[in-house]
VEXTIBA-437953 format. One record per residue (C-alpha): residue number from 1; x, y, z; residue in three letters. Coordinates in pm, 1 decimal, padded with zeros to 6 digits. Example, Ala and Ser with C-alpha at 12.3 -4.5 7.8 and 13.67 -1.06 7.14 Angstrom:
BEGIN
<r><i>1</i><c1>01230.0</c1><c2>-00450.0</c2><c3>00780.0</c3><aa>Ala</aa></r>
<r><i>2</i><c1>01367.0</c1><c2>-00106.0</c2><c3>00714.0</c3><aa>Ser</aa></r>
END
This chain:
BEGIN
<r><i>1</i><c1>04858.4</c1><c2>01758.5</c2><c3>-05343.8</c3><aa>Unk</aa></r>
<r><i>2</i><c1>04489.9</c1><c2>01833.3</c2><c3>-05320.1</c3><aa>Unk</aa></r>
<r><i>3</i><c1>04424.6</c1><c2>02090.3</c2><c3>-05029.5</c3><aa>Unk</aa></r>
<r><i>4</i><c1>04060.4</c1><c2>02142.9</c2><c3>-04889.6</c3><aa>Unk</aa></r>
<r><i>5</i><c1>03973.4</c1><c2>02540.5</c2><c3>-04849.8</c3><aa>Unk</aa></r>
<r><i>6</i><c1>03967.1</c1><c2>02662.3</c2><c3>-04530.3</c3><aa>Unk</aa></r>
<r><i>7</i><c1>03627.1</c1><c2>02784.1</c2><c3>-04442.9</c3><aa>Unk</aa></r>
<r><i>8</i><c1>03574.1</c1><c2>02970.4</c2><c3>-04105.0</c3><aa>Unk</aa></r>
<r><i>9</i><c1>03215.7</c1><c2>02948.8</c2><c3>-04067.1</c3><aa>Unk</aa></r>
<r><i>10</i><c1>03156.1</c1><c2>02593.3</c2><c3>-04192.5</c3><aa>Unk</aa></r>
<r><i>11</i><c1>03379.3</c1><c2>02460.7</c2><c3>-03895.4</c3><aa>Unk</aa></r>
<r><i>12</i><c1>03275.5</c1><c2>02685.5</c2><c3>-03653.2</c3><aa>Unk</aa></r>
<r><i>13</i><c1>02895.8</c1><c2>02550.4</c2><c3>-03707.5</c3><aa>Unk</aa></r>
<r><i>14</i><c1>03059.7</c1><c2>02212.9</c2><c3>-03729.3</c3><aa>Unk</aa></r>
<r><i>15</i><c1>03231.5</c1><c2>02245.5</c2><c3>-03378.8</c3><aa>Unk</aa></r>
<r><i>16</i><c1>02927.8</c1><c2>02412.9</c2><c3>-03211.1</c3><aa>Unk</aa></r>
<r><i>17</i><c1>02714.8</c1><c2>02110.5</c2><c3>-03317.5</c3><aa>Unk</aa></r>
<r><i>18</i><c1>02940.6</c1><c2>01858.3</c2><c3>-03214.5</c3><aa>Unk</aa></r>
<r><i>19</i><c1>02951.8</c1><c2>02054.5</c2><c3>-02866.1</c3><aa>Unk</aa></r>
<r><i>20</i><c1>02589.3</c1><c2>02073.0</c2><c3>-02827.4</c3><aa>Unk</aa></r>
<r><i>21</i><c1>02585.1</c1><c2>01698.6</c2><c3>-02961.3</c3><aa>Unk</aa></r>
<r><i>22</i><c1>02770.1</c1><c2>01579.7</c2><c3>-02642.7</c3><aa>Unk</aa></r>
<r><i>23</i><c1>02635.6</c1><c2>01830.2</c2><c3>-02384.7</c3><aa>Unk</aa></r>
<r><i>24</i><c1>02301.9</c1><c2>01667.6</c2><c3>-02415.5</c3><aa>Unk</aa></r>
<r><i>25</i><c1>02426.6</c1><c2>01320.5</c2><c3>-02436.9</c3><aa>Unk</aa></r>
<r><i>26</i><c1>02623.2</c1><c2>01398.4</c2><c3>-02086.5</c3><aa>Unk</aa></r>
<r><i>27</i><c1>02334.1</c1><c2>01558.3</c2><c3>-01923.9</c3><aa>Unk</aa></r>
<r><i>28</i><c1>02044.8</c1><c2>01372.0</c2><c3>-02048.7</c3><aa>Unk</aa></r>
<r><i>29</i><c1>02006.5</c1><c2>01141.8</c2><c3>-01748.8</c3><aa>Unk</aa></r>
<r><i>30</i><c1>02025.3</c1><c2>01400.1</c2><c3>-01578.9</c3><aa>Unk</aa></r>
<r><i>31</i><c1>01669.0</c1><c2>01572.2</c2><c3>-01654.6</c3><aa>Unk</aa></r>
<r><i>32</i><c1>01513.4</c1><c2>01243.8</c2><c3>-01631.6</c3><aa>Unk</aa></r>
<r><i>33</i><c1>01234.7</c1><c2>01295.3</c2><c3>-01375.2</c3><aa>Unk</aa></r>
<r><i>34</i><c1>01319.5</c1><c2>01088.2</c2><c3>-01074.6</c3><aa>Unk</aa></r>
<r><i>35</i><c1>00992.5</c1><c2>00881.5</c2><c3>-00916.6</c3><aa>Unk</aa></r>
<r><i>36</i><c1>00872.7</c1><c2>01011.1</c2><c3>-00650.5</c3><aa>Unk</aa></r>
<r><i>37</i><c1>00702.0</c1><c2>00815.9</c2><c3>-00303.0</c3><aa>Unk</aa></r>
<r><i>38</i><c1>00501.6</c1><c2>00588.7</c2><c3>-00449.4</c3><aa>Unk</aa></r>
<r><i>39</i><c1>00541.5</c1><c2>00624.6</c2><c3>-00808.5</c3><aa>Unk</aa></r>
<r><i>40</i><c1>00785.7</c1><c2>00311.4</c2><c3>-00900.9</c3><aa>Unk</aa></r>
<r><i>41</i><c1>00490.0</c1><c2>00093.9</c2><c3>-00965.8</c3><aa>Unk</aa></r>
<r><i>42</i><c1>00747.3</c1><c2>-00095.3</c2><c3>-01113.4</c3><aa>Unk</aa></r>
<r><i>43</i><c1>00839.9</c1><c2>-00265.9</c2><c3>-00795.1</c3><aa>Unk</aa></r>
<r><i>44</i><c1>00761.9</c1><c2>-00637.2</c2><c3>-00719.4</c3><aa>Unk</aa></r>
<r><i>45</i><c1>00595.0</c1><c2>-00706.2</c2><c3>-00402.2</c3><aa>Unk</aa></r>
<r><i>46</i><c1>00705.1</c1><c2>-01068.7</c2><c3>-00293.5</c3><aa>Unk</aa></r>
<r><i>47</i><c1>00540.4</c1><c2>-01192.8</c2><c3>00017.5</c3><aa>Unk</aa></r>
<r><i>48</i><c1>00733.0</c1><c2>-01436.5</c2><c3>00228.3</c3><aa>Unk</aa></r>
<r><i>49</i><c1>00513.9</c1><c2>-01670.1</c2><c3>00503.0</c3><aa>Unk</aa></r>
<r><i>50</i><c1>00575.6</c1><c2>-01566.4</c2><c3>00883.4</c3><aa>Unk</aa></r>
<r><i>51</i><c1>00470.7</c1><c2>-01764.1</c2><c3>01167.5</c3><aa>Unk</aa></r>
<r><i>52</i><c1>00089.0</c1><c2>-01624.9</c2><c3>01207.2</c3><aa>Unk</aa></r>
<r><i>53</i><c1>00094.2</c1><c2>-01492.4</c2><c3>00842.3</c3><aa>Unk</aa></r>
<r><i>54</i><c1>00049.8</c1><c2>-01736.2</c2><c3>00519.9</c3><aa>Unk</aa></r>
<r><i>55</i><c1>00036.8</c1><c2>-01608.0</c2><c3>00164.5</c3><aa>Unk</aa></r>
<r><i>56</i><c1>-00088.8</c1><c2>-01736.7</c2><c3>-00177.8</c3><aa>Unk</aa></r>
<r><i>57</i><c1>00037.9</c1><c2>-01586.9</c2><c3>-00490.7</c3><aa>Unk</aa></r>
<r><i>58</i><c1>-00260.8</c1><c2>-01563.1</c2><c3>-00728.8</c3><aa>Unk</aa></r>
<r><i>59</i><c1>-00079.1</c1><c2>-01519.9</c2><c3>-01046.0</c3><aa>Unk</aa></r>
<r><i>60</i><c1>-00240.7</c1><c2>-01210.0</c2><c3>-01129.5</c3><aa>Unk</aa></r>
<r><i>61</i><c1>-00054.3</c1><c2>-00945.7</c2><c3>-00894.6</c3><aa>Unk</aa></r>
<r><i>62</i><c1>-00290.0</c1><c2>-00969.5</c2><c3>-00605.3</c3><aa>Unk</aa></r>
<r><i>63</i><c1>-00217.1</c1><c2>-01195.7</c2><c3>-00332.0</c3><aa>Unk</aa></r>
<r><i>64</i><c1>-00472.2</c1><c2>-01411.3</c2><c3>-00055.9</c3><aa>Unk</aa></r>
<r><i>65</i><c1>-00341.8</c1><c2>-01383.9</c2><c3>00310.8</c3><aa>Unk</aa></r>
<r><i>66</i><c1>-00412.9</c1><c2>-01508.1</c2><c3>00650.1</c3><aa>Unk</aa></r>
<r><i>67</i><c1>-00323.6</c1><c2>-01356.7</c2><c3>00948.1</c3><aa>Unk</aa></r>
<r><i>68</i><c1>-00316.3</c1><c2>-01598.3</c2><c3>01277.0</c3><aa>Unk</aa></r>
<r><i>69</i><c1>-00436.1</c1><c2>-01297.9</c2><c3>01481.7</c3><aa>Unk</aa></r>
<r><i>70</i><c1>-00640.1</c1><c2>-01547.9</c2><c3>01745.1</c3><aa>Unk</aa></r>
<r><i>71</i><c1>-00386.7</c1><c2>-01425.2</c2><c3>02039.9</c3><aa>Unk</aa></r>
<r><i>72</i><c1>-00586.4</c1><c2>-01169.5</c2><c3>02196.7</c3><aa>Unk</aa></r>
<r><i>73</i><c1>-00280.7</c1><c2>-01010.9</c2><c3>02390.9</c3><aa>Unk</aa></r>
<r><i>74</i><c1>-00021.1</c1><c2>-01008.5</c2><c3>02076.2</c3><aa>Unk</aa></r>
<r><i>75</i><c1>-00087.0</c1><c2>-00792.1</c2><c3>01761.0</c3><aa>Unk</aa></r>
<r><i>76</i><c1>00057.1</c1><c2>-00937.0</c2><c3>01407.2</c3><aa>Unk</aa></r>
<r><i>77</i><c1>00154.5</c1><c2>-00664.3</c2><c3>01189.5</c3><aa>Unk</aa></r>
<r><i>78</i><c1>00235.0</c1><c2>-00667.0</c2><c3>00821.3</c3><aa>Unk</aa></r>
<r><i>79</i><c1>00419.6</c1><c2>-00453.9</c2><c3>00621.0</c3><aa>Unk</aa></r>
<r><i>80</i><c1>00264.0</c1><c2>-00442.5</c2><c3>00294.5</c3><aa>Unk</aa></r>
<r><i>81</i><c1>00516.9</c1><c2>-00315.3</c2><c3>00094.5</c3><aa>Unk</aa></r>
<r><i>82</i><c1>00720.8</c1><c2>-00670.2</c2><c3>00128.8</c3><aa>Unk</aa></r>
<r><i>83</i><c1>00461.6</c1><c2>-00891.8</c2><c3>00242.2</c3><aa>Unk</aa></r>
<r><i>84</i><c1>00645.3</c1><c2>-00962.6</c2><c3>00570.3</c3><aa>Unk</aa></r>
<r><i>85</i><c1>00515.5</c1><c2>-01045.7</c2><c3>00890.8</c3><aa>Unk</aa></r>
<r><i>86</i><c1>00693.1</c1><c2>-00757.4</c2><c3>01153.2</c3><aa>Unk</aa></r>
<r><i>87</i><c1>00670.3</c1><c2>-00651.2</c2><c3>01517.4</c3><aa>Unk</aa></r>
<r><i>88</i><c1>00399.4</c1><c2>-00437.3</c2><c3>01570.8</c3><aa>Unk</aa></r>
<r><i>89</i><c1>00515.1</c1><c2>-00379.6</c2><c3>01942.2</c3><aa>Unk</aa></r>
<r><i>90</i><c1>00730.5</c1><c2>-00106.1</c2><c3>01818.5</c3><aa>Unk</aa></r>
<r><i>91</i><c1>00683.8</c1><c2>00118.9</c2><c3>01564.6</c3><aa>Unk</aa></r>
<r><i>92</i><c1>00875.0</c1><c2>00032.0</c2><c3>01309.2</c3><aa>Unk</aa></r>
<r><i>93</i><c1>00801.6</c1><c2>-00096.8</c2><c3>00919.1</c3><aa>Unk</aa></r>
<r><i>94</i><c1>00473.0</c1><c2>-00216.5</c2><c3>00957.7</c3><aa>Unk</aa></r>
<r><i>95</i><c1>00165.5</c1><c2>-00096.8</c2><c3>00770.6</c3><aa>Unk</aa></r>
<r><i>96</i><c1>-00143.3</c1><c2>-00323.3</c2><c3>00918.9</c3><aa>Unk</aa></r>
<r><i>97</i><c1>-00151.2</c1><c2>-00447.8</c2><c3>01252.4</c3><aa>Unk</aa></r>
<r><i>98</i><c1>-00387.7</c1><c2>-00751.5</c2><c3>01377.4</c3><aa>Unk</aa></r>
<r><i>99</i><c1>-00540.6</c1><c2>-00824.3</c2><c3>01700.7</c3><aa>Unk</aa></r>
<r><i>100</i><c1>-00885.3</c1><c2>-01052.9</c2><c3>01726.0</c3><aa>Unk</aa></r>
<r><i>101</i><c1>-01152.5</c1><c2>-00857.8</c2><c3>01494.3</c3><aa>Unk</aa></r>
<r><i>102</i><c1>-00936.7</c1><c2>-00523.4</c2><c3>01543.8</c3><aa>Unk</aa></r>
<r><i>103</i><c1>-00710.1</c1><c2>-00402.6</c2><c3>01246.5</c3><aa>Unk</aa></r>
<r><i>104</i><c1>-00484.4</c1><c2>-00094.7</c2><c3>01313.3</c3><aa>Unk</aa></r>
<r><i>105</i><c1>-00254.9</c1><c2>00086.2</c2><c3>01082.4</c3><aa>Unk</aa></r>
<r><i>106</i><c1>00037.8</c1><c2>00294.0</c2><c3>01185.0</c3><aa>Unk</aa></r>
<r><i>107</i><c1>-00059.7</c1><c2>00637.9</c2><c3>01115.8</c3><aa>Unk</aa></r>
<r><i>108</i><c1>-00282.7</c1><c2>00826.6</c2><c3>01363.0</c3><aa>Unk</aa></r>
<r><i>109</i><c1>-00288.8</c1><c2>00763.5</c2><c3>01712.2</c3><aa>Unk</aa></r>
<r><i>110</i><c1>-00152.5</c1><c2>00416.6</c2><c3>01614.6</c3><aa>Unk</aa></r>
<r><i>111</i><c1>00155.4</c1><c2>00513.7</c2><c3>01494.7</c3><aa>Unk</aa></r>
<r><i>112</i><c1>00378.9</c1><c2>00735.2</c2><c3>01347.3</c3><aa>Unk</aa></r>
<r><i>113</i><c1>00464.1</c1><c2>00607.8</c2><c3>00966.2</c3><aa>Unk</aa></r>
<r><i>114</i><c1>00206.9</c1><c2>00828.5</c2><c3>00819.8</c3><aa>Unk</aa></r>
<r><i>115</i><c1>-00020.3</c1><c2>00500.1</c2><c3>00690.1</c3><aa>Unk</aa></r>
<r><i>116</i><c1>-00352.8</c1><c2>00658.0</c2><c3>00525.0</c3><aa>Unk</aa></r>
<r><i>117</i><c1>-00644.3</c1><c2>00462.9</c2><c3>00434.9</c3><aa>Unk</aa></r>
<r><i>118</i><c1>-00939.8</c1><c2>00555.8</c2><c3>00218.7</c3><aa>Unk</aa></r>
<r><i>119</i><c1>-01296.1</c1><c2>00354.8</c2><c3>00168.2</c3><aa>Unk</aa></r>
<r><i>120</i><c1>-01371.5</c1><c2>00314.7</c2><c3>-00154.0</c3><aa>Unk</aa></r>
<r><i>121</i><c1>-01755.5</c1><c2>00256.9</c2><c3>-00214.6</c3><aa>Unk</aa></r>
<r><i>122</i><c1>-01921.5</c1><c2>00131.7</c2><c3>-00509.5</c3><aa>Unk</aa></r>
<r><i>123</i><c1>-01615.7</c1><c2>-00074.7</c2><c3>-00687.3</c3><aa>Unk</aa></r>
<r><i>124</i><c1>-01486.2</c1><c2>-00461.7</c2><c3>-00717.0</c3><aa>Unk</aa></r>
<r><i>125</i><c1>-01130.7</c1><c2>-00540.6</c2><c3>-00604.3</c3><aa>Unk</aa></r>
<r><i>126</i><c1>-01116.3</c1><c2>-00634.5</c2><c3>-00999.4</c3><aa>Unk</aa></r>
<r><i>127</i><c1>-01192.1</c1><c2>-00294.8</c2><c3>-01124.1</c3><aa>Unk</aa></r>
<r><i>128</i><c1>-00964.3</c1><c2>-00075.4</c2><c3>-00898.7</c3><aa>Unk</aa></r>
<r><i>129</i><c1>-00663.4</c1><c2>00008.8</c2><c3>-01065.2</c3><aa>Unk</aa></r>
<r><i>130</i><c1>-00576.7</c1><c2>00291.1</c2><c3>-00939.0</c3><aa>Unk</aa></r>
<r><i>131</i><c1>-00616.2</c1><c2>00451.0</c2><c3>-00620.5</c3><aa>Unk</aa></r>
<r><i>132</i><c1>-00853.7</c1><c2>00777.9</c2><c3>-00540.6</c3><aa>Unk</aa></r>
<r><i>133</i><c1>-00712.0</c1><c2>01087.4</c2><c3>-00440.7</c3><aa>Unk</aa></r>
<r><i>134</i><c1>-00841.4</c1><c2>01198.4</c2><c3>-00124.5</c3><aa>Unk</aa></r>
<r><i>135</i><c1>-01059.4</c1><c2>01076.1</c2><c3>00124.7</c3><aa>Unk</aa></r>
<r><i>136</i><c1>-00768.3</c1><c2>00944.6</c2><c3>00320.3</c3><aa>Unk</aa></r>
<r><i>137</i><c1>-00776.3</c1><c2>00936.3</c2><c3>00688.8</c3><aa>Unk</aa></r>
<r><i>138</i><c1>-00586.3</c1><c2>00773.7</c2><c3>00981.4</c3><aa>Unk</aa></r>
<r><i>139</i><c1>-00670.5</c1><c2>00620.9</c2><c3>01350.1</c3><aa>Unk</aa></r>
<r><i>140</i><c1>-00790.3</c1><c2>00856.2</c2><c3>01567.5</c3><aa>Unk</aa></r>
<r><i>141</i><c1>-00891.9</c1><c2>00874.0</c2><c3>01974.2</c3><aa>Unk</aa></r>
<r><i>142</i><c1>-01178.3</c1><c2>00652.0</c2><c3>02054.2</c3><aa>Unk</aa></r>
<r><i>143</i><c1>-01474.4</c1><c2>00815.7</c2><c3>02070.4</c3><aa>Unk</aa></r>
<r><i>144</i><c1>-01847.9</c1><c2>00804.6</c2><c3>02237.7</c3><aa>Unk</aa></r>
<r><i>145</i><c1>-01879.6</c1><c2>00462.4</c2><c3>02173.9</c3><aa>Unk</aa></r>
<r><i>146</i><c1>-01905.4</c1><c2>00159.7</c2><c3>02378.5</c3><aa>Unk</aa></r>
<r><i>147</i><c1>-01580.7</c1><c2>00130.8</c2><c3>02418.8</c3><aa>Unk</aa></r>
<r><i>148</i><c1>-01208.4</c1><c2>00237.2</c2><c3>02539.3</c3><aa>Unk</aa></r>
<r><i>149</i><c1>-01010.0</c1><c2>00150.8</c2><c3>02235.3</c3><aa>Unk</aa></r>
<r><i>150</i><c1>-00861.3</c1><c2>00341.6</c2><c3>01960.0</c3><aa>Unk</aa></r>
<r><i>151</i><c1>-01120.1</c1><c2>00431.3</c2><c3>01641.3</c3><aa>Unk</aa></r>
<r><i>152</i><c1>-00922.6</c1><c2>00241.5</c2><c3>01389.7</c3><aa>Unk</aa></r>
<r><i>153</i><c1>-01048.8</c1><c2>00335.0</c2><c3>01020.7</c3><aa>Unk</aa></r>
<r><i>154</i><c1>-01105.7</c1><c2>-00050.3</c2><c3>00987.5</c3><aa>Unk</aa></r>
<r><i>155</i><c1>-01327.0</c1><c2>-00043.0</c2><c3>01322.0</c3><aa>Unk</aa></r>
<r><i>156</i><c1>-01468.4</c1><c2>00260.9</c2><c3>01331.8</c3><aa>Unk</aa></r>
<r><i>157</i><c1>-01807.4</c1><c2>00362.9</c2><c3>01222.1</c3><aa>Unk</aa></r>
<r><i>158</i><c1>-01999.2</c1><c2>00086.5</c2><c3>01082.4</c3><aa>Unk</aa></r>
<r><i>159</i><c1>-01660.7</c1><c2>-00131.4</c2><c3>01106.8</c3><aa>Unk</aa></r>
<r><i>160</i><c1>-01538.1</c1><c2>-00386.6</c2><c3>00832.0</c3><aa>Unk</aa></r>
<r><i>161</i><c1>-01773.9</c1><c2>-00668.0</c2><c3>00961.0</c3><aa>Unk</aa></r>
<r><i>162</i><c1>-02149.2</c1><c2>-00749.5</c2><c3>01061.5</c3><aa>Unk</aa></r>
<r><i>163</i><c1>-02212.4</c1><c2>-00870.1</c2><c3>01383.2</c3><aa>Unk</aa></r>
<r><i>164</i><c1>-02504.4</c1><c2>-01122.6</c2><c3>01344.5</c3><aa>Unk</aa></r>
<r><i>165</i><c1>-02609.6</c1><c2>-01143.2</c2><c3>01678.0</c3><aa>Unk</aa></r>
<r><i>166</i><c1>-02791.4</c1><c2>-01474.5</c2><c3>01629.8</c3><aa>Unk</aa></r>
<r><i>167</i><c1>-02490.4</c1><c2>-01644.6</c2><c3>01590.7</c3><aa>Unk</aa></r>
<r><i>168</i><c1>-02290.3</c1><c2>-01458.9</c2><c3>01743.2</c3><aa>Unk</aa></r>
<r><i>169</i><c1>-02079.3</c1><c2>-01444.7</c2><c3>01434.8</c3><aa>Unk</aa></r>
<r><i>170</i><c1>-01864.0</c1><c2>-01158.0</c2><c3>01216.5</c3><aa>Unk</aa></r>
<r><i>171</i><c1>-01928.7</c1><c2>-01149.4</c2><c3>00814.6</c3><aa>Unk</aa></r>
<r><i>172</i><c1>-01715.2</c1><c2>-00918.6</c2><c3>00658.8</c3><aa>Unk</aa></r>
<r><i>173</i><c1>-01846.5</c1><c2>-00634.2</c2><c3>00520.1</c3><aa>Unk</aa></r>
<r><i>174</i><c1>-01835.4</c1><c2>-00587.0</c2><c3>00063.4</c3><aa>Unk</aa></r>
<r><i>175</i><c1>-01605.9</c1><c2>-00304.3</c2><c3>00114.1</c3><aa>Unk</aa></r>
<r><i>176</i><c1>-01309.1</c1><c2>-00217.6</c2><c3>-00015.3</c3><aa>Unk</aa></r>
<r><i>177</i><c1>-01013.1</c1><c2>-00031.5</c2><c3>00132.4</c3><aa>Unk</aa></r>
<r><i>178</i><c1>-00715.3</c1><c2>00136.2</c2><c3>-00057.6</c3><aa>Unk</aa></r>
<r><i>179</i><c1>-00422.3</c1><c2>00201.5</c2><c3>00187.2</c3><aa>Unk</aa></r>
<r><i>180</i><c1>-00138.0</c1><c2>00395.4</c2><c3>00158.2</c3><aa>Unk</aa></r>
<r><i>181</i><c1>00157.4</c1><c2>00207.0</c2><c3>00334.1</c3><aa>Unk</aa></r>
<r><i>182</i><c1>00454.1</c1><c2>00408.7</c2><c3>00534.7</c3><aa>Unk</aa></r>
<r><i>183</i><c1>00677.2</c1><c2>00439.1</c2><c3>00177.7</c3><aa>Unk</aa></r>
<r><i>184</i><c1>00386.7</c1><c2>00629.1</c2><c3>00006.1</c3><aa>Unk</aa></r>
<r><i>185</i><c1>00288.1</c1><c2>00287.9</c2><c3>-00182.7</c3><aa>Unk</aa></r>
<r><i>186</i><c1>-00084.9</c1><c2>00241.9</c2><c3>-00227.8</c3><aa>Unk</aa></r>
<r><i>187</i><c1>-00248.0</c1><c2>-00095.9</c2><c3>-00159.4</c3><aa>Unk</aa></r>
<r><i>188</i><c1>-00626.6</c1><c2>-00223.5</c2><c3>-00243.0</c3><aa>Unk</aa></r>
<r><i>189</i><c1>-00734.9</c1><c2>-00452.6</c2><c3>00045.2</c3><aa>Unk</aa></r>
<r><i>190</i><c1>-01026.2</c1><c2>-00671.5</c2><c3>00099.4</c3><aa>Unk</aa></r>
<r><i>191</i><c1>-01129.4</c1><c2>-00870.9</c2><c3>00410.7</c3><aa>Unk</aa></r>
<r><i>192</i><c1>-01301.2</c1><c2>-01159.9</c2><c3>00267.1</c3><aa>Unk</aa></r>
<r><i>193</i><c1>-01321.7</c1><c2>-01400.3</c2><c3>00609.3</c3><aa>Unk</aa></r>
<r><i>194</i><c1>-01265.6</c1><c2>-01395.4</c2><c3>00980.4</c3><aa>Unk</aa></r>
<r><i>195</i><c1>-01310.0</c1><c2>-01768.8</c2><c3>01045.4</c3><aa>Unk</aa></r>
<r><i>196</i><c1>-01089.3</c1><c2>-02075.8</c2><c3>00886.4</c3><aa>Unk</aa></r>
<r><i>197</i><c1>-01242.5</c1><c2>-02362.5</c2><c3>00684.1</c3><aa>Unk</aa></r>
<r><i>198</i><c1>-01244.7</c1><c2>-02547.6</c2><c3>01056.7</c3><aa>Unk</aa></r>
<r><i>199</i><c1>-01445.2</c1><c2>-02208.6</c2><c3>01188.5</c3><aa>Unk</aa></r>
<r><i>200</i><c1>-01174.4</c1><c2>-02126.3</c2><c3>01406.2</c3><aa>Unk</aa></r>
<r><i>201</i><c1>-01253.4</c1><c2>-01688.2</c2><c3>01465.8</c3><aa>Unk</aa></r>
<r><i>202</i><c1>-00950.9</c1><c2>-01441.7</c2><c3>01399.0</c3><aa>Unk</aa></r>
<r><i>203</i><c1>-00787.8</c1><c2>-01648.2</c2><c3>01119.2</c3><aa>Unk</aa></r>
<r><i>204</i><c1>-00849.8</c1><c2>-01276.6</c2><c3>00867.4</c3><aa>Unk</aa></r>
<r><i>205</i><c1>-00803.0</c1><c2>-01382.9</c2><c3>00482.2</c3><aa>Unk</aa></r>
<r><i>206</i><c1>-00695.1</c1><c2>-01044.8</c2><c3>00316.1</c3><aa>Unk</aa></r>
<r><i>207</i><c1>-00755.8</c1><c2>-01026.8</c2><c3>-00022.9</c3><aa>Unk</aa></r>
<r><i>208</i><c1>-00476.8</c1><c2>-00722.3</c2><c3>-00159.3</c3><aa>Unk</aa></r>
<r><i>209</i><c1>-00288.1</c1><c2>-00603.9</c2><c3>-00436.6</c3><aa>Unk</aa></r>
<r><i>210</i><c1>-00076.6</c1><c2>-00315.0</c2><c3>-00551.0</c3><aa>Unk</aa></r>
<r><i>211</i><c1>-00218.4</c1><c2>-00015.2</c2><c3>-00736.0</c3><aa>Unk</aa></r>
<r><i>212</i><c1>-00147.0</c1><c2>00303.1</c2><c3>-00926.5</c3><aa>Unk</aa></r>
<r><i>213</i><c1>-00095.3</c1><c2>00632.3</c2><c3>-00734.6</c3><aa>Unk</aa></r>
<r><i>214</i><c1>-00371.5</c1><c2>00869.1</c2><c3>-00760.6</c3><aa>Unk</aa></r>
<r><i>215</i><c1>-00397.3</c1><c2>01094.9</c2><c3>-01084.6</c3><aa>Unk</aa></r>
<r><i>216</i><c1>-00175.4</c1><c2>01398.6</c2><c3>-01047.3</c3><aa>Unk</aa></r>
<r><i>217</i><c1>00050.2</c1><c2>01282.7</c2><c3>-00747.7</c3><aa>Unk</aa></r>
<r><i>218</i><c1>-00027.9</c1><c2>01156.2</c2><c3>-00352.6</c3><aa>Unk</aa></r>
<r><i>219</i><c1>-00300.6</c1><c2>01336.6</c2><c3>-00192.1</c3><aa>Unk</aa></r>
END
């Protein structure tokens, strides 16, 4: 009979290998980072039609929308994150709310999911991949203006449209608007029309897609 020599320290090495070997296979998982709010870009955003909101896939990750908003007593809301038409009477999973030429979001005075939204000058829908990391604000208290409604980041200021008084008609401004929705996901949007092919006012075609999360986290 052949008989291998016992050698203490070459199985003790052995052993203490084979130990380490499937500690990190069992804990490996483990100290896998797990995404944050907003950081599974991985997630597929597929819009489904509602009764005053339409979508068209454009192949390309962005999507074209219009929202029925010509009731001036109901508000349409949206919840970006699913492409859903909600209630926007209550305040529940809705991220954009529609009402005539006013847009709300629920964050603010408006609501209490926390939506930010950020203007982001001197860019193309196209060319925005990722979304900046500050300048977020929210809807705030009306102010000394005109009027007695809520300063909505899409109406406040300047406002997403010019009034041509001529006409008596709204153009949408060239600006684009990066929003982050109530689940931390961040959302390029651009109003490209207030009036249907028949030039019915309040049919809004949205113009949005999904982006990145700012460099280095959420603001």
């Amino acid at each position: 009979m052949f008989l291998i020599p016992f050698r203490p320290g070459f199985l003790g090495r052995a052993c203490a290998a084979l130990l380490l070997a499937s500690l990190g296979t069992a804990c490996g998982d483990d100290l896998q980072p797990t995404p944050g709010p907003g950081e599974d870009d991985d997630t597929v955003v597929t819009p489904q039609d509602g009764a005053n909101l339409k979508h068209h896939d454009n192949g390309d990750g962005s999507f074209t929308s219009v929202v029925d908003a010509t009731d001036g007593t109901a508000w349409v809301g949206m919840d970006l994150d699913t492409g859903k038409q909600v209630s926007a009477t209550e305040d529940a999973a809705w991220d954009l709310a529609f009402q005539r030429y006013t847009v709300k979001t629920r964050g603010g005075v408006s609501g209490t999911g926390g939506v930010q939204v950020v203007i982001v000058p001197g860019t193309t829908f196209t060319a925005l991949t990722q979304a900046p990391a500050s300048g977020y604000v929210t809807d705030v208290a009306d102010g000394p203006d005109t009027g007695d409604s809520p300063d909505t980041v899409f109406n406040a200021g300047d406002g997403w449209y010019i009034y041509e008084l001529q006409f008596h008609t709204l153009t949408p401004r060239q600006q684009l608007y990066v929003v982050r929705s109530d689940s931390g996901t961040y959302f390029k949007v651009e109003i490209q029309s207030y009036y249907d092919a028949a030039g019915t006012p309040a049919m809004m075609k949205l113009l949005w897609a999904k982006v990145a999360a700012p460099a280095g986290g959420q603001p």
